[in-house]
C-alpha positions in Angstrom: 31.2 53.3 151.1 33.7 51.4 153.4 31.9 48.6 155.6 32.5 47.3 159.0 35.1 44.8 158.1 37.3 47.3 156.0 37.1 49.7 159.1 38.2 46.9 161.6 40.9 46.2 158.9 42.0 50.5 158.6 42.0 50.0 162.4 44.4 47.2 162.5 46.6 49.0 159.8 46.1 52.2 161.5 47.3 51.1 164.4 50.2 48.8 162.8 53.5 48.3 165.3 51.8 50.4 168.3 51.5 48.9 171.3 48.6 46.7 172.0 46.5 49.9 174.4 46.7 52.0 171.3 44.4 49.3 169.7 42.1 49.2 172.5 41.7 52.8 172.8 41.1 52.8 168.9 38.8 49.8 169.3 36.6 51.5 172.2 36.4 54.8 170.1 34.9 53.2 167.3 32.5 51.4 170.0 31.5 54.9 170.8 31.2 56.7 167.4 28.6 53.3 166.6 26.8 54.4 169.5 26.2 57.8 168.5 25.4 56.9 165.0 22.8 54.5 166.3 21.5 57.3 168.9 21.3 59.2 166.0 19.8 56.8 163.4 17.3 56.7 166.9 16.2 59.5 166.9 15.3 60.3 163.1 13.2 57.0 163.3 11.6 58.8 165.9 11.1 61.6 164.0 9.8 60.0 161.3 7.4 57.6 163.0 6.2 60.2 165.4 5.7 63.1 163.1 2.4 63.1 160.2 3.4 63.1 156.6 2.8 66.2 155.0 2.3 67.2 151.0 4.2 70.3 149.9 4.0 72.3 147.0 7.7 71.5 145.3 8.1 74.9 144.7 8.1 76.0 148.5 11.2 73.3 149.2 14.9 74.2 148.3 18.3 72.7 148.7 19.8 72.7 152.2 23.2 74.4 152.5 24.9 70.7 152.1 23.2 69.8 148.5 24.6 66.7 147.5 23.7 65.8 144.3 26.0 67.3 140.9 23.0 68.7 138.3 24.6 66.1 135.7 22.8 63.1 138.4 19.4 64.2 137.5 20.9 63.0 134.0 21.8 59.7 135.0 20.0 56.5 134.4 18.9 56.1 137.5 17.1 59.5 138.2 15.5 58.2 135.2 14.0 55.2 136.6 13.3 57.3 139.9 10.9 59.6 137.9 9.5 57.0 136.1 8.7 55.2 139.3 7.4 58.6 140.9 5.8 59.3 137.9 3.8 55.8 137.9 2.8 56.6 141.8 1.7 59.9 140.9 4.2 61.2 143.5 6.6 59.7 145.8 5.7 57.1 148.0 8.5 57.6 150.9 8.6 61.1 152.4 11.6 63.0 152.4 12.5 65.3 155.4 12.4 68.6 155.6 13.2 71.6 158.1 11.4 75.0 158.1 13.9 77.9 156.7 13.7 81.0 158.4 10.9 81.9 156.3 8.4 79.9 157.9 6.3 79.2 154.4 9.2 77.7 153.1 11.4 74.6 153.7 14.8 72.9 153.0 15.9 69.7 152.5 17.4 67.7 155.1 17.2 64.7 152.5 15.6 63.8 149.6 17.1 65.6 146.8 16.5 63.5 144.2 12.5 62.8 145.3 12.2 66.3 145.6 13.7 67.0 142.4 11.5 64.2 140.5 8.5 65.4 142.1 9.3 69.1 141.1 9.9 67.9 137.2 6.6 66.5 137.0 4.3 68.8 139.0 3.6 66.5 141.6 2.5 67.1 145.5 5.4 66.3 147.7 5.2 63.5 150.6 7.4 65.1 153.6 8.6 64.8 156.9 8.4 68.6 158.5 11.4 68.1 161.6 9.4 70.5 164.2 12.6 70.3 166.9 15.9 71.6 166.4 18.2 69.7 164.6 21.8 70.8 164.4 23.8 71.1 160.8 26.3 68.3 162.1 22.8 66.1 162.9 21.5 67.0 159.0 24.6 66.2 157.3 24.7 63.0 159.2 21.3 61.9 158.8 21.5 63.0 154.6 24.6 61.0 155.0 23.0 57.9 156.3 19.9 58.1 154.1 22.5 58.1 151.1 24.0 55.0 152.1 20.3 53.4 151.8 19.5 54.5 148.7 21.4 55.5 145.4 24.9 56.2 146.3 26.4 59.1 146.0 29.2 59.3 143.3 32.8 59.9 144.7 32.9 63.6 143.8 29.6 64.5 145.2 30.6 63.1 148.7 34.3 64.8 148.2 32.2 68.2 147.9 29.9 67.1 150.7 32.9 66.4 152.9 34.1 69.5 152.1 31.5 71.6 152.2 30.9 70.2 156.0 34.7 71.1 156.9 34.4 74.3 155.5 31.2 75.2 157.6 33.1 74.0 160.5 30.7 70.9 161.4 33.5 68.8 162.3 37.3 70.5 164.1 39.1 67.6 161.4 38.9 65.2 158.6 39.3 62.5 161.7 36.7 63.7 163.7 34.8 63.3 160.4 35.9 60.0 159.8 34.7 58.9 163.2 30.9 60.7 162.6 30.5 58.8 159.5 32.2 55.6 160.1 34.5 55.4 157.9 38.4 55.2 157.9 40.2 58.3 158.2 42.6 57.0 155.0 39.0 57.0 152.9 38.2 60.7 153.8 41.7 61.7 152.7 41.2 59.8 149.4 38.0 60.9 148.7 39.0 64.4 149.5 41.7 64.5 146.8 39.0 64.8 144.3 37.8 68.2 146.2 41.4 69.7 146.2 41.6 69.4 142.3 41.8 72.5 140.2 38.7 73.7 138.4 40.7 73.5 135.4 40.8 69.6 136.2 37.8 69.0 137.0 36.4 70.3 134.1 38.4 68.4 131.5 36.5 65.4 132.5 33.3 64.6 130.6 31.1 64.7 133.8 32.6 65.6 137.3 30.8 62.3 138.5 33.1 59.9 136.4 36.4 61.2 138.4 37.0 58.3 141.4 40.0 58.3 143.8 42.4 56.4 142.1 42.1 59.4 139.2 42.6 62.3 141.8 45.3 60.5 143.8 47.1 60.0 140.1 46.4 63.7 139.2 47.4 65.0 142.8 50.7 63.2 142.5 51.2 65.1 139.2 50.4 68.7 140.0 52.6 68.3 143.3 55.4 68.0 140.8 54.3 70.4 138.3 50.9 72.2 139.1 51.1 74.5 136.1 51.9 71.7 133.5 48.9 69.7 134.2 46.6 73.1 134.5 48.3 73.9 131.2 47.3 70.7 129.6 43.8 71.6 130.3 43.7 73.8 127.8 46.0 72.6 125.1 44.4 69.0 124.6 42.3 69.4 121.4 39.6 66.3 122.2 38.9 65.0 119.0 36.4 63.0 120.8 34.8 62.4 124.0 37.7 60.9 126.3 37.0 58.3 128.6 37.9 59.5 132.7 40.9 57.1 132.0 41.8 58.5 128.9 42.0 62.3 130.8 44.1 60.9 133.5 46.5 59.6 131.0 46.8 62.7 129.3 46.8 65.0 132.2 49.9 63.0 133.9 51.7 61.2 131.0 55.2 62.0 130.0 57.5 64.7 131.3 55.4 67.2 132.5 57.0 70.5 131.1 55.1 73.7 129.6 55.4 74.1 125.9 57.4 76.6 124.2 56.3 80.0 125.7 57.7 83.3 124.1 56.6 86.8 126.0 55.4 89.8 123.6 56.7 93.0 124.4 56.0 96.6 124.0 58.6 99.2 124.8 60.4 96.6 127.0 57.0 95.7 129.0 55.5 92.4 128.5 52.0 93.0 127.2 50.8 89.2 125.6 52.7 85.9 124.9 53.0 83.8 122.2 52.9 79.8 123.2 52.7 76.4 121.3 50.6 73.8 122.5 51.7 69.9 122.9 49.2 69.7 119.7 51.2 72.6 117.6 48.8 74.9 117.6 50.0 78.4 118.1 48.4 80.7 120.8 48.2 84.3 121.3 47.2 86.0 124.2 47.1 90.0 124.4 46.7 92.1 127.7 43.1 94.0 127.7 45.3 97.1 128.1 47.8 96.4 125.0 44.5 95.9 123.0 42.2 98.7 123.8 41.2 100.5 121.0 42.8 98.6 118.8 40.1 96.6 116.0 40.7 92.8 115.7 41.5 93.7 111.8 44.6 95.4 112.9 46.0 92.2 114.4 44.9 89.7 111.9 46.2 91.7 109.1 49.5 91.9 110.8 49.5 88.1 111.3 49.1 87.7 107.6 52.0 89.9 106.8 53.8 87.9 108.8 52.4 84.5 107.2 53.0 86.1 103.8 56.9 87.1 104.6 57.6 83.2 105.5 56.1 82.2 101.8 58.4 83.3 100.4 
């Protein structure tokens, strides 16, 4: 995450060739969006100190609506070490914190994921924090935002979803007023953001959606501006003869003149029902329309393809 001397820094740049009560009145705001974080790092302290510990069944705790964590971190390294660690303690030794769901035998997780997680993996009674007073879905992201920033980081694309997934529900009117929650420089929520606009397509070229960092998405997003369906394309042309490295995606994703392959359409009785493409790799590609195929067995059309193979050998 961005600390205080890079946000004093995005404030200076921000504020770059304004007059000088711009920077005061950017200066005093951050004054005040420190003061709220501390009110709020306050009052979970409070909540913490002043409320028992209690042991859970794993099985009665679930996600909260923000879940942070990408499955493919409970394969990491780390999670590893956590388990261990958990394992060793015979369950975990700092409570998480939890709020009751509307079904009052369960809970969800205001933070914790990866305790929780660890505990449920190896059977283990869970150490929790129950929040008995309300606490408001803008005061739960922010606190499992906070508690993040103690312990193992999240990766860039699970806080680009997080961020996301908090606009989306509304918890914030903007990315700035988000920004100014959190702390951090408005120019980082926009970066980190990038990663959460990708395509699917994208996102899934990539070993892991955990190894994609904002340098990638800002590469990739300057690429689809300028031709979205080339890079979705590539997607699905790129035959990986082995496992690419994130950089070695990029590259390929944004390299060269980014123009489809050779696309011809397939026509019946003047209506296009299929195409017939070749991928940047040569391979030839051909895609049918559910309604041109019905009834039709898959022997029909690979017989005709060998005709067609057989009339070129000769």
């Amino acid at each position: 995450m961005v600390d205080d001397a890079q946000l004093d820094s995005d404030a200076d740049a921000d504020v770059g060739g304004f007059e000088s009560t711009w920077a005061e009145e950017i200066f005093r705001e951050r004054v005040r969006t420190r003061a709220e974080i501390e009110e709020l790092r306050v009052k979970l302290e409070r909540l913490e100190g002043t409320q028992p510990v209690q042991i859970l069944d794993p099985t009665a705790v679930r996600a909260g609506p923000l879940v942070n964590r990408h499955p493919d971190s409970f394969q990491a390294p780390d999670f590893a070490e956590l388990k261990t660690s958990i394992g060793l303690t015979k369950g975990n030794v700092q409570p998480i914190l939890v709020k009751r769901s509307e079904d009052t035998n369960r809970f969800e997780i205001v933070y914790g994921h990866r305790r929780h997680r660890a505990c449920q993996d190896l059977n283990l009674p869970l150490k929790a924090v129950v929040v008995e007073e309300n606490l408001s879905p803008s005061e739960a992201f922010l606190a499992l935002e906070f508690e993040n920033r103690n312990r193992a980081g999240l990766r860039p694309f699970e806080q680009a979803m997080m961020y996301s997934a908090a606009l989306k529900a509304e918890l914030f009117a903007s990315k700035r007023d988000l920004a100014k929650a959190i702390g951090v420089s408005h120019t980082w929520i926009n970066q980190v953001l990038k990663i959460a606009d990708l395509p699917e397509e994208v996102i899934q070229a990539f070993k892991s959606p955990l190894e994609i960092q904002p340098s990638h998405a800002a590469q990739l997003a300057r690429a689809l501006e300028k031709n979205r369906e080339a890079v979705v394309f590539r997607t699905t042309s790129h035959v990986q003869a082995k496992t690419p490295s994130a950089r070695e995606v990029v590259s390929w994703l944004t390299r060269g003149e980014l123009v489809r392959p050779e696309e011809v359409p397939i026509r019946r009785l003047g209506t296009i029902v299929g195409s017939c493409r070749r991928t940047a790799s040569g391979d030839v590609v051909i895609k049918m329309s559910s309604e041109a195929c019905a009834g039709q067995p898959l022997e029909e059309f690979a017989n005709a393809l060998e005709r067609s193979l057989v009339r070129q050998d000769r």
